[in-house]
C-alpha positions as CSV (number, residue, x, y, z in Angstrom):
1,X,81.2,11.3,17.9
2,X,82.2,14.5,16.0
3,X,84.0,13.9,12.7
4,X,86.8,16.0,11.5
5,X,85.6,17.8,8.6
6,X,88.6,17.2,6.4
7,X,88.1,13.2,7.7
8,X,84.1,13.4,6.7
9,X,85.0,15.3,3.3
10,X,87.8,12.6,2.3
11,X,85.5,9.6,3.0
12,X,82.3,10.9,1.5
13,X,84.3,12.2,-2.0
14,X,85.3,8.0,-2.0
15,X,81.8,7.2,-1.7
16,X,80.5,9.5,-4.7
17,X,83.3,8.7,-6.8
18,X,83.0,4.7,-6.4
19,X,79.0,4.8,-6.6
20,X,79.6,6.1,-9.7
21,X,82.4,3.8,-11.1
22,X,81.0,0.5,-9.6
23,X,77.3,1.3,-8.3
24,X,76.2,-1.4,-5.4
25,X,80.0,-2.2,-4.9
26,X,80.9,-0.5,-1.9
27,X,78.0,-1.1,1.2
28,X,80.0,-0.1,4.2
29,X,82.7,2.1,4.7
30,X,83.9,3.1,8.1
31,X,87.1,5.2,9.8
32,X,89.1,3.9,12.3
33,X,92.6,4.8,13.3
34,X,92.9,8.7,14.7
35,X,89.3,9.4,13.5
36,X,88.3,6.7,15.2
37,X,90.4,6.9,18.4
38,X,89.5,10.8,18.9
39,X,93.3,12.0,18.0
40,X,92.8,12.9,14.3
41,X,95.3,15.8,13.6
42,X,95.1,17.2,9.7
43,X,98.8,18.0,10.3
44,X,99.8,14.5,10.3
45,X,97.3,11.9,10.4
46,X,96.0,9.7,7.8
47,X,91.9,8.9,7.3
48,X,92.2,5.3,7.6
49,X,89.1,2.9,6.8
50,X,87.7,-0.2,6.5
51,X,85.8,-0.3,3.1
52,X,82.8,-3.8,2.7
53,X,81.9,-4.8,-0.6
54,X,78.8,-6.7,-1.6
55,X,81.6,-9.5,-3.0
56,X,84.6,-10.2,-3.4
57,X,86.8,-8.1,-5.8
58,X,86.8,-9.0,-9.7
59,X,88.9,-7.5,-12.2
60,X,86.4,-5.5,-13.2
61,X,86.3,-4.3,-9.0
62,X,89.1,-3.8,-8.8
63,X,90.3,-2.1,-11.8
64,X,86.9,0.4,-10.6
65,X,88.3,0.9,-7.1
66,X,92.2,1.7,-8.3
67,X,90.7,4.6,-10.7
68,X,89.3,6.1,-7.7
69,X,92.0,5.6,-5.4
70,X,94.2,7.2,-7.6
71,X,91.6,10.1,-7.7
72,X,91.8,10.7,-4.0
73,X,95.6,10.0,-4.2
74,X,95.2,13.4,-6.7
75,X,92.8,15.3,-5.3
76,X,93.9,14.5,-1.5
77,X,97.7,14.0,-1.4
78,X,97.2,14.7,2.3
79,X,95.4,13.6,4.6
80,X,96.0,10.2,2.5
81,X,93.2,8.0,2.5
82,X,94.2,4.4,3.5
83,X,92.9,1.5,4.5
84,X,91.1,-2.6,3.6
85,X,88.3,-4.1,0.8
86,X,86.9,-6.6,3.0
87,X,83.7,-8.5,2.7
88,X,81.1,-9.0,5.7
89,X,82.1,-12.8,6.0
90,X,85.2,-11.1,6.6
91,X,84.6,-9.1,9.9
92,X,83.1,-12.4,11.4
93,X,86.5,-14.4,11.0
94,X,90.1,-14.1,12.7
95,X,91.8,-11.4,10.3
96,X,94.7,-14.2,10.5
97,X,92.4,-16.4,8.5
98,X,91.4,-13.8,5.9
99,X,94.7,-13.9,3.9
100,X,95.5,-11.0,1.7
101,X,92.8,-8.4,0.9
102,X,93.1,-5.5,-1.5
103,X,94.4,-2.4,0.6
104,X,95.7,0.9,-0.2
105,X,98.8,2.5,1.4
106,X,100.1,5.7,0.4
107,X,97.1,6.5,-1.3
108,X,97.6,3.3,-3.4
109,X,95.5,0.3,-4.2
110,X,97.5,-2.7,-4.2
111,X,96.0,-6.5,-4.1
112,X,97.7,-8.3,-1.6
113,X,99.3,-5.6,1.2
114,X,97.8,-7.2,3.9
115,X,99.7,-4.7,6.8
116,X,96.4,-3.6,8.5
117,X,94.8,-7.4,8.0
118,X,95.0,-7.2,11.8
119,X,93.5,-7.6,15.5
120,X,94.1,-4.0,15.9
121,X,92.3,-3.1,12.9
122,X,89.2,-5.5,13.8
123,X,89.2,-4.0,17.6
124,X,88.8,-0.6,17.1
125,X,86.1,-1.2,14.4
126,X,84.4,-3.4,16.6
127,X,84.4,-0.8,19.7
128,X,85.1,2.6,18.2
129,X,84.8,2.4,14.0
130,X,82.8,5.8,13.1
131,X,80.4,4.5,10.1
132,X,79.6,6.5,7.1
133,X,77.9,3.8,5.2
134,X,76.0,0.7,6.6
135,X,75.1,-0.9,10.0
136,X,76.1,0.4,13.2
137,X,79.2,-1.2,14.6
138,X,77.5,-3.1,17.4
139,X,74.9,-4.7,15.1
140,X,77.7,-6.5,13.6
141,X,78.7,-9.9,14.3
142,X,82.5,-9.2,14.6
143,X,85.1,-11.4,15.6
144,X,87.4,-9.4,18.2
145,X,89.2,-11.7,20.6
146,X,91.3,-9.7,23.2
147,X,93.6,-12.6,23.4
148,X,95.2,-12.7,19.6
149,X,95.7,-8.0,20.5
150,X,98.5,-9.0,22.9
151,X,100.0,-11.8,20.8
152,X,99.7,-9.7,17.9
153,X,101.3,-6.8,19.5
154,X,104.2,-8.5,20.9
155,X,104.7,-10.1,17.5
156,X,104.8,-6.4,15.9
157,X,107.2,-5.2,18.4
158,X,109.4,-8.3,18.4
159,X,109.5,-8.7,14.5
160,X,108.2,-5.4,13.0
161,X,109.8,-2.5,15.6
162,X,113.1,-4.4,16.2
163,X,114.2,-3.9,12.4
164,X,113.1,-0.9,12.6
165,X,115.1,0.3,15.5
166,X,118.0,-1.3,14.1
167,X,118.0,0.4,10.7
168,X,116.9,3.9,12.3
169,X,119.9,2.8,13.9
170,X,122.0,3.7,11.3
171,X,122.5,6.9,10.4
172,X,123.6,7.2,7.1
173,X,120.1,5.5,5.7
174,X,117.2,6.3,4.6
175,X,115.7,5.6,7.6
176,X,118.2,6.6,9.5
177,X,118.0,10.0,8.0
178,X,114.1,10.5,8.7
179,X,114.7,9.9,12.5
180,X,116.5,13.1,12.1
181,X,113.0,14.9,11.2
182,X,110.6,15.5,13.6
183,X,107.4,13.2,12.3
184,X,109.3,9.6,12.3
185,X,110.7,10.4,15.9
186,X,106.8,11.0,17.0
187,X,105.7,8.8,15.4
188,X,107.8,5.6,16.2
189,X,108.1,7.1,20.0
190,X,104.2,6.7,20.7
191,X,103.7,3.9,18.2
192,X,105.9,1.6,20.1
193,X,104.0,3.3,23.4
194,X,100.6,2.1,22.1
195,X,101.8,-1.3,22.0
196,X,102.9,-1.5,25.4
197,X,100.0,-0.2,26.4
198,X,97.9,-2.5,24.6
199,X,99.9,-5.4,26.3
200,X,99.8,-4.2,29.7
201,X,95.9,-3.3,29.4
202,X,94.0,-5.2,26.6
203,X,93.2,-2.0,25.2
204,X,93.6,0.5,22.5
205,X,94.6,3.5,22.4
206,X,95.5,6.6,20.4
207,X,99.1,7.7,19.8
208,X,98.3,11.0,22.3
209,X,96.8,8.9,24.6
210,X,100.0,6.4,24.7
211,X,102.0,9.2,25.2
212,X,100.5,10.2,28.2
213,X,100.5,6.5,29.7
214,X,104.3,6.3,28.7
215,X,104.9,9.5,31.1
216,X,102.9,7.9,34.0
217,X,104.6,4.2,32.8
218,X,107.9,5.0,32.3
219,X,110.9,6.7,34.9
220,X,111.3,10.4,34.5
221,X,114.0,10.3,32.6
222,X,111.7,9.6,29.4
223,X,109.5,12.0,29.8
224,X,111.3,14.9,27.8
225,X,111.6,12.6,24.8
226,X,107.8,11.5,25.5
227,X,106.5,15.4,25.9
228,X,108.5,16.4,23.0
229,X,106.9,13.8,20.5
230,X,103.3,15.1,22.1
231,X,104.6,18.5,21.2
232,X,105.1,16.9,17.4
233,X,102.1,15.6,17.2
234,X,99.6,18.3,18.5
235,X,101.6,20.9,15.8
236,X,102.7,23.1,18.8
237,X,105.2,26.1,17.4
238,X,106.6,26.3,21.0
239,X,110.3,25.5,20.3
240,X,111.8,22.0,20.5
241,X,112.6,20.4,24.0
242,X,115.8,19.1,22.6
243,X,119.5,21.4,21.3
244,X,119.6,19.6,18.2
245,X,117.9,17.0,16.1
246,X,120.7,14.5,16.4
247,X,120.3,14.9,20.1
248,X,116.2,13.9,20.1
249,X,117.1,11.1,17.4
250,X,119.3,9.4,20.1
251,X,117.1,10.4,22.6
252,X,114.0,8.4,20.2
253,X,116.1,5.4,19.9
254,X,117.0,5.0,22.8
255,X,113.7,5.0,24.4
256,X,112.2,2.7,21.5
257,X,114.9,0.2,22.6
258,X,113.8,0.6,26.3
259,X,110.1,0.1,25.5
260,X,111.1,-3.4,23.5
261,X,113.2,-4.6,26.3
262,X,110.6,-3.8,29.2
263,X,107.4,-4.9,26.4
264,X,109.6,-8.5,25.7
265,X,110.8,-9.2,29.0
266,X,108.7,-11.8,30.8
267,X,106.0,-10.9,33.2
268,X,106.9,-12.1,36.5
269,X,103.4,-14.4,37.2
């Protein structure tokens, strides 16, 4: 598939820098996220990757890999550049059993953030990671077990997206603040929509392509908070769908709250 260029530019500036700090380190590095799921927008997405070293991180490693990190974090404060340090023996193991790996969020490198130490992460390399260094994704030997995407995805939205609705909840937060925006309406809208998605299907998809699933999934009455967080993300200038940005933040909440009730009700058999 065609890379973005400001994806392809992001991931080969890593490479150069690292083979220069830590030569041999680094012998795989591949995008997955919106590169990887055809939805990359430069406007808001991140280039999200799964880097494979030769071994497991020293000191020495790792004190290599946070220098260039906080390069990129310099020379590329957007699109940020985040993602895992894994090892092969990694990949062929249940990311539950892997504990905390090195991973950088925000643009920085951190030794035991473990958020994207996940089925998700492990699927989409497995079926859709774009390389840029090493063997093809199919000529791996990766774990990817359809079952632990639906239990991890109901954990997430039963643990993860219910605090989150409940603090976004509140207006006078921090959180509460940013649903006022137009970014953390988007993106918790088609976030929580790719999780029902993945429940319902067994599949991934991108945040665009939950967005149209939620208005086919979903009664009418969503859709104007659905299409207006598709408008977000595709960087449209046609105006807002909503009066006010208190009125789409209550609009966003709601719907998050109707997508956890309908994604952790039980299934009738």
């Amino acid at each position: 598939m065609a890379v973005h260029p400001q994806a392809r530019t992001v991931a080969e500036t890593f490479l150069r820098d690292i083979d220069g700090e830590a030569p041999g380190l680094v012998e795989g590095l591949y995008l997955t996220g919106s590169v990887a799921l055809d939805d990359y927008r430069p406007h808001v997405s991140d280039v999200d990757f799964v880097v494979v070293t030769a071994r497991r991180l020293t000191d020495t490693d790792f004190d290599a890999l946070r220098r260039v990190h906080s390069r990129m974090r310099s020379r590329f404060p957007r699109p940020q550049f985040n993602g895992i340090h894994v090892t092969w023996e990694d990949l062929d193991d249940d990311p539950a059993a892997c504990g905390p790996l090195a991973s950088v969020n925000a643009g920085r490198l951190r030794r035991k953030a473990s958020a994207d130490v996940n089925p998700v992460t492990w699927h989409v390399l497995a079926e859709r990671g774009v390389t840029v260094r090493g063997p093809l994704p199919v000529e791996l030997d990766m774990w990817n077990e359809r079952d632990s995407l639906r239990d991890w995805s109901l954990g997430n939205l039963d643990e993860h997206w219910r605090r989150w609705r409940a603090k976004a909840g509140r207006l006078v937060t921090p959180r509460g603040l940013a649903a006022l925006g137009s970014l953390a309406p988007s993106w918790s809208v088609l976030s929580v929509s790719r999780l029902h998605f993945t429940l319902r299907t067994g599949e991934i998809t991108s945040k665009s392509g939950a967005g149209r699933y939620a208005l086919h999934a979903f009664p009418e009455r969503w859709d104007r908070i659905v299409n207006e967080c598709l408008r977000i993300r595709r960087g449209s200038r046609l105006p807002s769908l909503y009066q006010s940005a208190l009125a789409r933040r209550r609009a966003a909440l709601d719907y998050i709250e109707m997508v956890l009730d309908d994604a952790l009700s039980p299934q009738p058999a």
